[in-house]
Backbone bond lengths (Angstrom), bond angles and torsions (degrees), N, CA, C in turn:
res aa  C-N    CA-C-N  psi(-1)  N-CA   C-N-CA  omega(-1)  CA-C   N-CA-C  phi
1 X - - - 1.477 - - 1.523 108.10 -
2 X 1.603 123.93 124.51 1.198 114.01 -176.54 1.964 105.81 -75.92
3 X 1.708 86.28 -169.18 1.627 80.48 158.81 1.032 137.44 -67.01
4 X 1.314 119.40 -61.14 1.224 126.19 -168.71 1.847 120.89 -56.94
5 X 1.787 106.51 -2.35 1.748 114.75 162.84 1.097 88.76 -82.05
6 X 1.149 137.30 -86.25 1.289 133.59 -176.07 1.132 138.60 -8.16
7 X 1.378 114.94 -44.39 1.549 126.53 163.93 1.320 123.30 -72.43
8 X 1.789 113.69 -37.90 1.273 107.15 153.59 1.052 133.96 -71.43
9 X 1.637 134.22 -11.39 1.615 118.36 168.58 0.851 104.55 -91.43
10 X 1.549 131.34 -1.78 1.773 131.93 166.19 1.906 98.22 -59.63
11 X 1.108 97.00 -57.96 1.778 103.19 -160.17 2.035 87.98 -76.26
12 X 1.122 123.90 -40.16 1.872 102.21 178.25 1.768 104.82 -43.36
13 X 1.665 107.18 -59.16 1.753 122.12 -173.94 1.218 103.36 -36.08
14 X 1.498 123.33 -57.03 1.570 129.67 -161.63 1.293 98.15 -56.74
15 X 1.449 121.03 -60.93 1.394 130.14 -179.04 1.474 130.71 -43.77
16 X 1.190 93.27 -49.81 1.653 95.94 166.93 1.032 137.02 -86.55
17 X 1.720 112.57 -4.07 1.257 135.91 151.06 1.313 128.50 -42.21
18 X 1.671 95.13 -63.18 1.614 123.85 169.85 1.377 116.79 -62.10
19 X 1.592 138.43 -48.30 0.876 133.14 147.57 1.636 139.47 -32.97
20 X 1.278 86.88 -31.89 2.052 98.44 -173.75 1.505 111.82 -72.43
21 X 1.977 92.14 -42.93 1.451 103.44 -170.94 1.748 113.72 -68.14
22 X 1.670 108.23 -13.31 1.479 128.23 -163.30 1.236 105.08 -74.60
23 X 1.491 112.58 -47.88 0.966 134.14 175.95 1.582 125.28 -64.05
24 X 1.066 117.81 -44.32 1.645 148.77 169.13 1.735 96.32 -41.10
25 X 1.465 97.54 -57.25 1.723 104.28 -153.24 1.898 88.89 -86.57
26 X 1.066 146.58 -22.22 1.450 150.70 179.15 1.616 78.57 -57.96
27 X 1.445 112.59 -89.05 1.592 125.90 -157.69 1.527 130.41 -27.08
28 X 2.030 94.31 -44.36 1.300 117.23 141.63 1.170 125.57 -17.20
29 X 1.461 102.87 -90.97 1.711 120.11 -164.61 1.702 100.05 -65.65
30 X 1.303 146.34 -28.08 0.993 138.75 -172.36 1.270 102.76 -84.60
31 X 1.407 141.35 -23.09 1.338 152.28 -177.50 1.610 98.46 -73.93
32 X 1.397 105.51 -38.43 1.327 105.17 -177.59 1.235 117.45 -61.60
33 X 1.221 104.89 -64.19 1.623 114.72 170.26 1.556 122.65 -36.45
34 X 0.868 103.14 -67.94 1.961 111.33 160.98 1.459 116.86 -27.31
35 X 1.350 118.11 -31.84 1.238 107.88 -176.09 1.287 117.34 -97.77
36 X 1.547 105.49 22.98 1.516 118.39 -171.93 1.505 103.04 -147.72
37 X 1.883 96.30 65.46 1.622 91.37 160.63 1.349 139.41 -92.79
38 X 1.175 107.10 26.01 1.827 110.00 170.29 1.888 94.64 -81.15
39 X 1.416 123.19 -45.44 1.507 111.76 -176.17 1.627 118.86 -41.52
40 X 1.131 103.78 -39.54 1.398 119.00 -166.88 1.538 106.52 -40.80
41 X 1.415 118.98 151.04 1.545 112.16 161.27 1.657 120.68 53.75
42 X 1.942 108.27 -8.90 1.690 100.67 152.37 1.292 131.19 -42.35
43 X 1.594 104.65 134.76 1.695 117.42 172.96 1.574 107.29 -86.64
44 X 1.078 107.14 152.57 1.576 112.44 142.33 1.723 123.55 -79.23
45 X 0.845 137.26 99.92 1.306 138.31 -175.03 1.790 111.26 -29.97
46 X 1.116 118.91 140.30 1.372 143.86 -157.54 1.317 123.88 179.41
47 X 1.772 99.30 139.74 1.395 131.52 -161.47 1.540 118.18 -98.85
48 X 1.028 113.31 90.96 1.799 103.61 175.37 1.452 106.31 -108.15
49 X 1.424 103.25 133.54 1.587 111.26 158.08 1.234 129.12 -115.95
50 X 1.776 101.44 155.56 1.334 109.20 -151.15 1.637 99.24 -121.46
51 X 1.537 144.62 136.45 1.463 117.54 128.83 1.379 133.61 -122.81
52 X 1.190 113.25 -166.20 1.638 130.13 172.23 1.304 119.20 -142.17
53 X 1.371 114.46 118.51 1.199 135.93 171.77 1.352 117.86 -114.00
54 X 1.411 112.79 104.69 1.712 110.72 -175.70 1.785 103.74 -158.31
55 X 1.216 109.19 146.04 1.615 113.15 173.15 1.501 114.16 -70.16
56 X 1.653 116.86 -6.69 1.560 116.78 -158.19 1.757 93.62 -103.98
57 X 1.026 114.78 -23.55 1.388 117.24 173.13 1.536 122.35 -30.50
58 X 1.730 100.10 116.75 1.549 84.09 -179.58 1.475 122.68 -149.78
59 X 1.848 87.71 12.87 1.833 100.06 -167.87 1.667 98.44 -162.06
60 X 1.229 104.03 156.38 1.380 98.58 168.42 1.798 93.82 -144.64
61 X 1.378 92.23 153.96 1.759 106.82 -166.60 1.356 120.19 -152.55
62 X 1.823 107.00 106.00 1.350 95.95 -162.24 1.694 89.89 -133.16
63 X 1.466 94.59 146.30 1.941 112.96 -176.93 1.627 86.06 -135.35
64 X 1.314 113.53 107.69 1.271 110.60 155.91 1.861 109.54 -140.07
65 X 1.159 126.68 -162.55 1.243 134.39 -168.09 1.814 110.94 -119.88
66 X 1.066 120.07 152.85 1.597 139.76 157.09 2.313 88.76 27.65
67 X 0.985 98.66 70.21 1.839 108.49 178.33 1.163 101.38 -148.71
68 X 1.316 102.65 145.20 1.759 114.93 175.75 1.592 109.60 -96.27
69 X 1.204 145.01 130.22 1.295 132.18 -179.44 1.519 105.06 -115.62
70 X 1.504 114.01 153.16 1.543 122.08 178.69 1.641 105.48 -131.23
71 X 1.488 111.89 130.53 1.084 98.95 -178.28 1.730 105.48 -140.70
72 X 1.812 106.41 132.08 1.532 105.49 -166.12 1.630 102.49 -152.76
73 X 0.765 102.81 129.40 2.227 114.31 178.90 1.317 93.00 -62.57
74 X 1.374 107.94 141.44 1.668 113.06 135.11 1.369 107.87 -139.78
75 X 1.524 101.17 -167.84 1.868 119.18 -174.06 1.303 100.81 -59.00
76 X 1.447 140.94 -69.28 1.418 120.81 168.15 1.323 135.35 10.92
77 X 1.187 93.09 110.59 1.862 101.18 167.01 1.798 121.22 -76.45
78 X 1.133 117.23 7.69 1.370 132.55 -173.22 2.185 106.06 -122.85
79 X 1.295 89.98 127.02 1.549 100.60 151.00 1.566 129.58 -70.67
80 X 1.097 115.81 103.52 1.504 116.49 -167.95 1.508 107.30 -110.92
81 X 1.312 119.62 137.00 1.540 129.58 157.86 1.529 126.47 -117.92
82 X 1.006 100.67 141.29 1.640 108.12 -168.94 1.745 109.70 -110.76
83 X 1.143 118.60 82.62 1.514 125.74 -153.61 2.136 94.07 -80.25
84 X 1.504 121.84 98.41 1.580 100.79 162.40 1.461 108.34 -100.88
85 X 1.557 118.97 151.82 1.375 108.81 -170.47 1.969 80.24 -163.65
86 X 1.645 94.49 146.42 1.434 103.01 160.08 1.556 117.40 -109.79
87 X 1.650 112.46 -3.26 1.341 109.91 -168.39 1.617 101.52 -71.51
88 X 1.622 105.69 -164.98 1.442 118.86 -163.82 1.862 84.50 -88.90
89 X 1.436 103.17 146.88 1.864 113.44 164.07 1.477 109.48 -49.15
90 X 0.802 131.64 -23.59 1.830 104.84 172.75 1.793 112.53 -87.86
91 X 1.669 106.80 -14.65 1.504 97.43 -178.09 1.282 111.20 -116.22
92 X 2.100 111.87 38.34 1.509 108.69 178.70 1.909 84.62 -109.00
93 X 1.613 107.11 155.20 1.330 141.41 142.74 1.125 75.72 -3.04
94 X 1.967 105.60 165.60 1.297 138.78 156.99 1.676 95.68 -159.17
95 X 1.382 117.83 173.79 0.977 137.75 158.80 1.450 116.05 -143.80
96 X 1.260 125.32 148.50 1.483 148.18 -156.68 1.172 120.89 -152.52
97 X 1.418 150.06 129.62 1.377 169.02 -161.81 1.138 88.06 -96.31
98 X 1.423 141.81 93.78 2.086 139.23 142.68 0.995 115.50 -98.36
99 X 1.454 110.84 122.36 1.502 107.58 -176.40 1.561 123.06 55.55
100 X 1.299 102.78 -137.03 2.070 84.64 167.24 1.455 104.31 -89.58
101 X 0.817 161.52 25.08 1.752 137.43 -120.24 1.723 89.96 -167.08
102 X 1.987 96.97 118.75 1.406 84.70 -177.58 1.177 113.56 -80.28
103 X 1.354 144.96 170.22 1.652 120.82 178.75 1.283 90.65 -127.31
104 X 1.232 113.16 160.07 1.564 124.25 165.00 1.533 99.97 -144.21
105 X 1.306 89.15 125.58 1.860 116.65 -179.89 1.396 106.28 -140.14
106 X 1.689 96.55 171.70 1.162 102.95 -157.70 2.491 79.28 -134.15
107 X 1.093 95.32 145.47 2.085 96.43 145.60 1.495 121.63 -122.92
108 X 1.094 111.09 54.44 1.677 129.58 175.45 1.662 111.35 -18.46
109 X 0.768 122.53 122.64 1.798 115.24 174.43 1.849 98.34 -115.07
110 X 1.316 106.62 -47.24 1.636 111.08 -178.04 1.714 113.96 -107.40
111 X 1.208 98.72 109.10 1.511 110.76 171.20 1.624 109.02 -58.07
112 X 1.580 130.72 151.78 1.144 129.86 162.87 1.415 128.51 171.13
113 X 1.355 132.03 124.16 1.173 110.93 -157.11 1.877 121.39 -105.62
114 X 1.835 84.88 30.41 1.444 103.60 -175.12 1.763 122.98 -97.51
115 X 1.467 82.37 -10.06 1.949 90.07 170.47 1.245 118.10 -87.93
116 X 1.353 129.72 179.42 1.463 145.12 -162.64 1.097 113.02 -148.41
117 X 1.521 102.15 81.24 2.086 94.83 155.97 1.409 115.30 -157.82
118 X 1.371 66.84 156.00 1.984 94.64 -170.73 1.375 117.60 -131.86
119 X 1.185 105.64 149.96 1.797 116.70 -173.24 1.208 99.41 -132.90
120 X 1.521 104.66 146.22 1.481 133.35 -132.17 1.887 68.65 -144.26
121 X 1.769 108.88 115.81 1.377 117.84 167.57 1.458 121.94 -111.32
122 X 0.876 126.00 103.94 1.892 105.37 -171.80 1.717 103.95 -113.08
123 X 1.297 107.19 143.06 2.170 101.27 -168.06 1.608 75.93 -135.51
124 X 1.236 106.53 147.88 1.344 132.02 149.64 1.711 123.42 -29.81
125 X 1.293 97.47 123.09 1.776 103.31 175.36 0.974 121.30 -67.76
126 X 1.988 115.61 -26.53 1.453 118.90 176.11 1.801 99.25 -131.45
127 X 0.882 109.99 126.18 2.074 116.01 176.85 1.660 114.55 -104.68
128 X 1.007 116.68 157.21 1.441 101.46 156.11 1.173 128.41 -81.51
129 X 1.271 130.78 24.65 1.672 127.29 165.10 1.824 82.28 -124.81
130 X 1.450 90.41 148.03 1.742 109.67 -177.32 1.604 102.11 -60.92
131 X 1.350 129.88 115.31 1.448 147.59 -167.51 1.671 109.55 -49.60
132 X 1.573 105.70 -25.90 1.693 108.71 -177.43 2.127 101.65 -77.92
133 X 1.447 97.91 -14.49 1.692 94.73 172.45 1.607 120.30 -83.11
134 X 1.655 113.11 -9.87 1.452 116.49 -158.84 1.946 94.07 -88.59
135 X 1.112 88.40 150.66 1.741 88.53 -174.58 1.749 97.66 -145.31
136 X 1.418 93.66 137.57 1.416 101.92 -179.64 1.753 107.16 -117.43
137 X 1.155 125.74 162.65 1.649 114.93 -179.07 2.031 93.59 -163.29
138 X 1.375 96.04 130.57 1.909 97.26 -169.99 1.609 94.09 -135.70
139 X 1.430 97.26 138.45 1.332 120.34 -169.00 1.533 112.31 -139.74
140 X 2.215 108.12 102.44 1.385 73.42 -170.51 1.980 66.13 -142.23
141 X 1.570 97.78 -166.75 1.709 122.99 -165.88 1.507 94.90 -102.50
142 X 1.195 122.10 -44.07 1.580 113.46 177.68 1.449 121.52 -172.08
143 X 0.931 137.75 131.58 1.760 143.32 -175.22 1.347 90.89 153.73
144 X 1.812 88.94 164.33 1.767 94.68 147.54 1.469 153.54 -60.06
145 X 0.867 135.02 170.03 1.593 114.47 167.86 1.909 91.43 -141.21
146 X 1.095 101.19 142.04 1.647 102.76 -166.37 1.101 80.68 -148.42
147 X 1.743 110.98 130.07 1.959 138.40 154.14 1.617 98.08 -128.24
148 X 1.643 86.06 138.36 1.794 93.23 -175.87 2.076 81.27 -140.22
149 X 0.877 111.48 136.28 1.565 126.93 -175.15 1.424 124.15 31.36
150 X 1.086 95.95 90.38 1.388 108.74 -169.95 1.272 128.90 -138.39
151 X 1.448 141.76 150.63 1.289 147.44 -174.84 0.783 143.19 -144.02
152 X 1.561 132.19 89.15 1.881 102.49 -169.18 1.684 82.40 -149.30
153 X 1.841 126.53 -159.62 0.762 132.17 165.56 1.452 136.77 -58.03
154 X 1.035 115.01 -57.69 2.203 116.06 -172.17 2.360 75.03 -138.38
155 X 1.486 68.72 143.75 1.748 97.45 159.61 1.524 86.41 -144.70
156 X 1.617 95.31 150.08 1.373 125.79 -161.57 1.562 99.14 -146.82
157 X 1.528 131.34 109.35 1.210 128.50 169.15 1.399 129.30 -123.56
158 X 0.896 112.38 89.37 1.912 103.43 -178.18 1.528 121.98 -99.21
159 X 1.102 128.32 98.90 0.983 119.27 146.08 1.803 153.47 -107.76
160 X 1.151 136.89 167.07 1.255 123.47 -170.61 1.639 106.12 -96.73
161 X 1.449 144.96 -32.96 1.245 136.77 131.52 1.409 120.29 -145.09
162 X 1.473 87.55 136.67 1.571 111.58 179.07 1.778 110.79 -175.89
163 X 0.916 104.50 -179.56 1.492 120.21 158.47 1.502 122.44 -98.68
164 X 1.384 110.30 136.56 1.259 113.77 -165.56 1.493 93.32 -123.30
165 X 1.786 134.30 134.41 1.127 125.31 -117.40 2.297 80.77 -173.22
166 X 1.046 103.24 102.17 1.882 109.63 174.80 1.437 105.97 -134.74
167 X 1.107 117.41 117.68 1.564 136.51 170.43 1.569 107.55 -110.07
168 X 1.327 138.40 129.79 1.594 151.96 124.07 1.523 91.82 73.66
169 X 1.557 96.73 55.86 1.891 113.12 177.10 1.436 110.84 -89.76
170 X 0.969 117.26 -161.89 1.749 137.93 -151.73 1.435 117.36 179.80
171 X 1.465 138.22 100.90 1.480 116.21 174.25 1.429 85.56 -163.98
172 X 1.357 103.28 147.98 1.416 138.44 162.24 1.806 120.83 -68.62
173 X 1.756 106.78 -43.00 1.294 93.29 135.23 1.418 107.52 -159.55
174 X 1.587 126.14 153.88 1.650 135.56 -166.64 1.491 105.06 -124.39
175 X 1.708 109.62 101.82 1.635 119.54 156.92 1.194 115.26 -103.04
176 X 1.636 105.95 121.42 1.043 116.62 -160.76 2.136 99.84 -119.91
177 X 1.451 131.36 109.28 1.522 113.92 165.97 1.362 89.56 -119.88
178 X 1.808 85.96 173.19 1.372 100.77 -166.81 1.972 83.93 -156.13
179 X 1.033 118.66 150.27 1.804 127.03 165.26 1.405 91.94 -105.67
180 X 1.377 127.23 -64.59 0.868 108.76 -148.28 1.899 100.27 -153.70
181 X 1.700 108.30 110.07 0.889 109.05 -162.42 2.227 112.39 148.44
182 X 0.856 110.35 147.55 1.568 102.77 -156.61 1.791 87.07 -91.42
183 X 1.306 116.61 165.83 1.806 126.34 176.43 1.768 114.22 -135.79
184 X 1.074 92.18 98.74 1.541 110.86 173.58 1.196 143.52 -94.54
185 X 1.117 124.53 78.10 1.623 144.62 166.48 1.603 120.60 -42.61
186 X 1.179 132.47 115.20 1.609 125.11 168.29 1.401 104.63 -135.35
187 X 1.575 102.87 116.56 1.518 106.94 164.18 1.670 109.18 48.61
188 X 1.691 90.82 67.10 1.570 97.57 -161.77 2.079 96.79 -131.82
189 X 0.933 124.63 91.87 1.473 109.07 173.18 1.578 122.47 -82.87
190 X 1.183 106.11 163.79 1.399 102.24 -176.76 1.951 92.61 -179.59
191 X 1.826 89.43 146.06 1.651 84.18 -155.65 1.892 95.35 -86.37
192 X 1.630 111.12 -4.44 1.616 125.21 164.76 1.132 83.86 -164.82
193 X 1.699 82.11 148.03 1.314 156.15 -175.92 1.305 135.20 -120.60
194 X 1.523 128.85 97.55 1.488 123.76 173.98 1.368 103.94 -122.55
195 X 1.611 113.71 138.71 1.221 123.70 -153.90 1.338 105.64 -150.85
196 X 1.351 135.54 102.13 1.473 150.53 168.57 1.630 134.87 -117.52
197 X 1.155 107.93 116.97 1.616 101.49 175.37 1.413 101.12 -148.82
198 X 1.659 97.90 132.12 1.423 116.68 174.46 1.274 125.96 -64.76
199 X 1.684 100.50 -29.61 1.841 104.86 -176.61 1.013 110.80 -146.39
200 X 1.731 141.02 50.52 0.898 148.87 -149.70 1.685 122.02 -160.11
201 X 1.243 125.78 164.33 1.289 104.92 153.82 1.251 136.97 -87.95
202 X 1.736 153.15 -167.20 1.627 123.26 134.51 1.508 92.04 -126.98
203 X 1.487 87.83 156.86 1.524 103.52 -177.02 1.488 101.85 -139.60
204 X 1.914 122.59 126.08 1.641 103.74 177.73 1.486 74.31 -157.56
205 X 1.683 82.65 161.40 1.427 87.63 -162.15 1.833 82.36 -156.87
206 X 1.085 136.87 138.84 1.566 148.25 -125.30 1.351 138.55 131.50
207 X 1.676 101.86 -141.88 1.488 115.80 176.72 1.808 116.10 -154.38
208 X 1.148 112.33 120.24 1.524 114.09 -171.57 1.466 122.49 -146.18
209 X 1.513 126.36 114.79 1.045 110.14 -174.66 1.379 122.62 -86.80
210 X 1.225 102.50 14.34 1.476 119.09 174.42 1.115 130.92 -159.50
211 X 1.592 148.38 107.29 0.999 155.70 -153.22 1.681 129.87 -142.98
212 X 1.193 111.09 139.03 1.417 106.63 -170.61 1.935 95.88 -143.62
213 X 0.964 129.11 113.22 1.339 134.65 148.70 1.228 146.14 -119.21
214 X 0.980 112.33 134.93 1.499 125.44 -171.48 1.272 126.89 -132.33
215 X 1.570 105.68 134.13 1.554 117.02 -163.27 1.612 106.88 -130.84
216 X 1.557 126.65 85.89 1.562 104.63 161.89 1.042 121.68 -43.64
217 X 1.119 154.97 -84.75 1.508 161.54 -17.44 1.765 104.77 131.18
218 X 1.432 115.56 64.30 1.628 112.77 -176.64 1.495 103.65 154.18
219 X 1.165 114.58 -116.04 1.287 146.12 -167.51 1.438 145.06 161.30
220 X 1.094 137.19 -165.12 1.389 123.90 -175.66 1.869 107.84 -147.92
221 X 1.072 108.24 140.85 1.466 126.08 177.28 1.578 119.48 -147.75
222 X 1.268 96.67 128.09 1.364 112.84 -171.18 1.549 134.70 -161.76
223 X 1.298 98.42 119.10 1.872 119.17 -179.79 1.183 117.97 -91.06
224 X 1.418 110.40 104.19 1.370 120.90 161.49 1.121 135.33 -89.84
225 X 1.647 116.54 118.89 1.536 118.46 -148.82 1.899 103.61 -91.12
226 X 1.412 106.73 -38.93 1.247 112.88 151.31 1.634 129.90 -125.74
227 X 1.241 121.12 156.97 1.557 125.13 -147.59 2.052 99.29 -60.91
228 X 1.304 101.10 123.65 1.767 77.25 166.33 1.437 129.10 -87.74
229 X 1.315 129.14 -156.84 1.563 126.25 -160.88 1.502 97.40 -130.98
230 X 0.960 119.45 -19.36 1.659 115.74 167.11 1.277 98.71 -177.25
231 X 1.687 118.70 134.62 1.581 141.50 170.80 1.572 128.93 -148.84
232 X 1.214 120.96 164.35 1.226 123.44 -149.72 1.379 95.71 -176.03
233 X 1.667 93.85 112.83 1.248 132.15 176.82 1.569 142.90 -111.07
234 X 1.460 119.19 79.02 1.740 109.61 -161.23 1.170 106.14 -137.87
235 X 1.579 109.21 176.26 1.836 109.62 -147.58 1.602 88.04 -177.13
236 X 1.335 117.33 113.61 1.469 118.35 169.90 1.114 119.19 -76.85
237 X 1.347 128.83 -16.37 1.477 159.52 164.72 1.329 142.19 -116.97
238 X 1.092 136.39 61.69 1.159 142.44 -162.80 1.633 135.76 150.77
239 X 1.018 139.43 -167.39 1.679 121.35 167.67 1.719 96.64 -129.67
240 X 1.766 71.38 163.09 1.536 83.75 -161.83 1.640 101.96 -106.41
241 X 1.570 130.34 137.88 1.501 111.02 -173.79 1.660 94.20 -136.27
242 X 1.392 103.98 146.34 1.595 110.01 -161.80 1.730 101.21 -141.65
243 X 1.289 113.96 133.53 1.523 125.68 -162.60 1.278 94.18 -117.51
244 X 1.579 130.34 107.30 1.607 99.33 177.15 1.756 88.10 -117.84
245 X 1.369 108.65 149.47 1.662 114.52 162.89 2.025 109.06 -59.96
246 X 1.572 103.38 166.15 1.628 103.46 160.41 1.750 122.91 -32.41
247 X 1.228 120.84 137.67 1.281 127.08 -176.23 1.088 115.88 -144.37
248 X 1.118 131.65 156.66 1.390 153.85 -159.80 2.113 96.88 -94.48
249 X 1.473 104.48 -32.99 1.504 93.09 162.90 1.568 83.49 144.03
250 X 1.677 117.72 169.87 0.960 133.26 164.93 1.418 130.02 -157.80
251 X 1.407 136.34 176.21 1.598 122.34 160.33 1.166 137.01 -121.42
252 X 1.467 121.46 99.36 1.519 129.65 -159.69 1.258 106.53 -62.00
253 X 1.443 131.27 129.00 1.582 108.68 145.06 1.763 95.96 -123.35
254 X 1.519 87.00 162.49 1.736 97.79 -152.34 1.356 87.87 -143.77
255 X 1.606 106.60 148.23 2.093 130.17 166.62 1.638 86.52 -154.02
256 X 1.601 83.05 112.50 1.639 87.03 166.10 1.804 88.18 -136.42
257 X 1.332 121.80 78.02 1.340 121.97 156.79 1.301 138.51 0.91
258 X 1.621 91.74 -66.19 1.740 119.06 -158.53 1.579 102.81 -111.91
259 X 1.235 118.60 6.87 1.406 115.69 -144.95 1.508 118.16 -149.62
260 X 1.024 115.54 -172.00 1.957 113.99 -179.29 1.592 115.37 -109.76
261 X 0.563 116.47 128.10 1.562 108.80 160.33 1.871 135.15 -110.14
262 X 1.246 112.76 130.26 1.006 116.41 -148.27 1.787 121.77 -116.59
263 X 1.084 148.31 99.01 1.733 126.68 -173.44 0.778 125.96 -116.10
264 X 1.570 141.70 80.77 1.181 123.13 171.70 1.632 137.17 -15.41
265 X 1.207 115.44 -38.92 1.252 126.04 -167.12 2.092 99.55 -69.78
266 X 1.072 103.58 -64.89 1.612 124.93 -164.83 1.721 99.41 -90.88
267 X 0.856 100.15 -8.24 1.864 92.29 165.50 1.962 104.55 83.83
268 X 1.202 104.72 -6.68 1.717 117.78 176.06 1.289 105.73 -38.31
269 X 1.331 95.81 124.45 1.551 113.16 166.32 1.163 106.57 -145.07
270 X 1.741 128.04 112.61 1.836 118.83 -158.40 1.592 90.77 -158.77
271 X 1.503 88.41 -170.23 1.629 99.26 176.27 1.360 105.72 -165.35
272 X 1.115 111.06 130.14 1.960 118.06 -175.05 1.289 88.66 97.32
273 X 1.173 90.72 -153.35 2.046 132.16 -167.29 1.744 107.93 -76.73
274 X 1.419 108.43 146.32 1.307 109.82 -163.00 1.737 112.23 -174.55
275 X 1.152 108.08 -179.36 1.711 117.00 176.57 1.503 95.24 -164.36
276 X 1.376 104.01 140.24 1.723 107.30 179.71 1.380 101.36 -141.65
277 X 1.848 143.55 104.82 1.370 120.34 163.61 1.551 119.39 -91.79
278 X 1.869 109.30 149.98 1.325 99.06 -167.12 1.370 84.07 -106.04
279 X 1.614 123.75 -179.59 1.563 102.66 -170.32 1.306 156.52 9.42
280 X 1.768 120.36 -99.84 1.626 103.10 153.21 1.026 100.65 -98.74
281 X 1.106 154.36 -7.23 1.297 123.75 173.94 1.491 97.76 85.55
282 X 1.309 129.01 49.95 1.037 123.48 -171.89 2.059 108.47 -84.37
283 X 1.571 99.03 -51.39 1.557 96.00 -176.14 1.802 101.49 -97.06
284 X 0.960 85.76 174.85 1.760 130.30 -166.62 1.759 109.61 -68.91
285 X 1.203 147.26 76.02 1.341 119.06 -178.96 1.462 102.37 -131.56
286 X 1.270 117.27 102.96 1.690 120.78 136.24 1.096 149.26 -94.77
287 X 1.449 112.34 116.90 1.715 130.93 -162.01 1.708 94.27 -102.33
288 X 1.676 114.34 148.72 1.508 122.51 -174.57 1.531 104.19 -151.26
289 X 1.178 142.11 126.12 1.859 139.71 162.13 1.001 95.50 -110.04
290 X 1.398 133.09 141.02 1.530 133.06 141.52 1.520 121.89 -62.49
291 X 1.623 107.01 -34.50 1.632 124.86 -171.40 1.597 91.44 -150.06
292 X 1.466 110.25 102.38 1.587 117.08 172.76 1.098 111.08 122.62
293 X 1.385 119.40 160.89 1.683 142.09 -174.74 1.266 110.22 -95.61
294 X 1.329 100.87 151.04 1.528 135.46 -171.47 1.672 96.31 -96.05
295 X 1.249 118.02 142.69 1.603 128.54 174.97 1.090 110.42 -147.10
296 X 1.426 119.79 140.67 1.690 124.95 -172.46 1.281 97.28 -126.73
297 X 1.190 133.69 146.75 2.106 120.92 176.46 1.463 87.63 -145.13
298 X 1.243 124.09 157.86 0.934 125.09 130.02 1.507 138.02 -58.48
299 X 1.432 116.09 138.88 1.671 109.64 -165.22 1.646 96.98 -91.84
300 X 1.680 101.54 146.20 1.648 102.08 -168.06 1.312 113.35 -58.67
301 X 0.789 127.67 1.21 1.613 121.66 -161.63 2.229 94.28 -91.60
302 X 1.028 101.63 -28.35 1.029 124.35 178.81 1.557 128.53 -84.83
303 X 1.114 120.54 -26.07 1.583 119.99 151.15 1.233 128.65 -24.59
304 X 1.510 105.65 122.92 1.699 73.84 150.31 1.356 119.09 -152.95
């Protein structure tokens, strides 16, 4: 073999050398990647908005998963949603006009409790159907759900965990559950009230002519701005504390087992099971702890 073969199967070797190793280090880095399938199919987080403008409008209805929702009126004549989401486009929110009823759904393909989104709802302060007929009802697996001035007929909230969160409300009637997650009422009326949480506390503080709450897992606190007409208050865990303003009178019955019971009004000072009327005894009130005390105060407005 002279030289000059020689030099060329020197320079083929190099080549396919260089090539092999090219190849080698590709296989690598793609191996790498593979072993990191949560990256795959990441969003950048993004905002789409949606509305509805219609006279038939008369409900809005949303079941979605692991989303925070916000919900607040303005001057607008339009229903607006503000959809943010980092997941992939087939597993963000939507909203849809059915029938009257806005819906908000989700077609989830990937479960996960590592994305972030929330919808931002805003409905009209004045509609053309009278606002005590509009009914909203939210159904989700976990986030917040937050209403700060708001009004319409029935709110309906269930969730399995989150915080449930009402500021300077209005409703004809407010169901509120929760599994797991505390429920917070401020300066919220409603002429009923249903109120449940498995692992949480509730706290409302307002006007209701009817009320029922319930707390496994927490307790209950509550300011009544005017007297209600029948309520019902219990907590397998926790104590229950109750502020009522001046009244015309009412009739306690009370089981506090484990615990004290207390009334401002009637001068009560007991323990266990009981009945106390303060004047006539006109409304309805039963308070219950399995583990904890019962408290009655007068609400400050009411001192005197």
């Amino acid at each position: 073999m002279d030289h000059h073969a020689k030099t060329a199967i020197a320079i083929i070797a190099t080549l396919v050398i260089a090539v092999g190793a090219e190849i080698l280090l590709i296989s690598r880095s793609n191996g790498g990647k593979a072993e990191k399938p949560a990256e795959r199919g990441k969003e950048k987080s993004k905002t789409e908005t949606v509305f509805f403008q219609s006279d038939r409008i008369s409900e809005i209805k949303a079941d979605v998963s692991s989303c925070d929702l916000k919900f607040s009126q303005w001057d607008e004549s339009r229903i607006e949603l503000s959809i943010t989401s980092d997941r992939k486009q087939n597993d963000r929110p939507y909203a849809v006009l059915k029938d009257n009823a806005v819906v908000i759904a989700e077609d989830r393909q990937e479960h996960t409790m590592l994305d972030r989104t929330e919808i931002d709802i805003k409905v009209p302060r004045t509609m053309p159907i009278e606002i005590n007929n509009f009914f909203v009802s939210v159904k989700t697996t976990s986030g917040a759900v937050s209403v700060s001035g708001f009004t319409c007929g029935v709110f309906d909230v269930k969730t399995a965990g989150g915080k449930i969160v009402f500021d300077a409300c209005s409703f004809t009637a407010l169901s509120l559950a929760s599994e797991t997650g505390m429920i917070v009422c401020g300066d919220t009326d409603a002429k009923s009230a249903h109120i449940a949480a498995e692992k949480g506390r509730i706290s409302y503080s307002g006007s209701c002519d009817y009320i029922d709450a319930a707390s496994q897992k927490g307790g209950v606190n509550f300011s009544a701005k005017t007297m209600m007409k029948e309520a019902s208050f219990s907590c397998e865990s926790g104590s229950v504390n109750i502020a009522l303003p001046e009244n015309d009178g009412y009739l306690l019955e009370y089981a506090a087992p484990d615990g004290k019971v207390k009334d401002a009004f009637t001068n009560t000072d007991a323990k266990g099971s009981g009945s106390v009327r303060y004047k006539n005894g006109a409304a309805s009130l039963k308070i219950k702890t399995e583990s904890g005390n019962i408290n009655i105060t007068r609400f400050p407005s009411s001192v005197r």
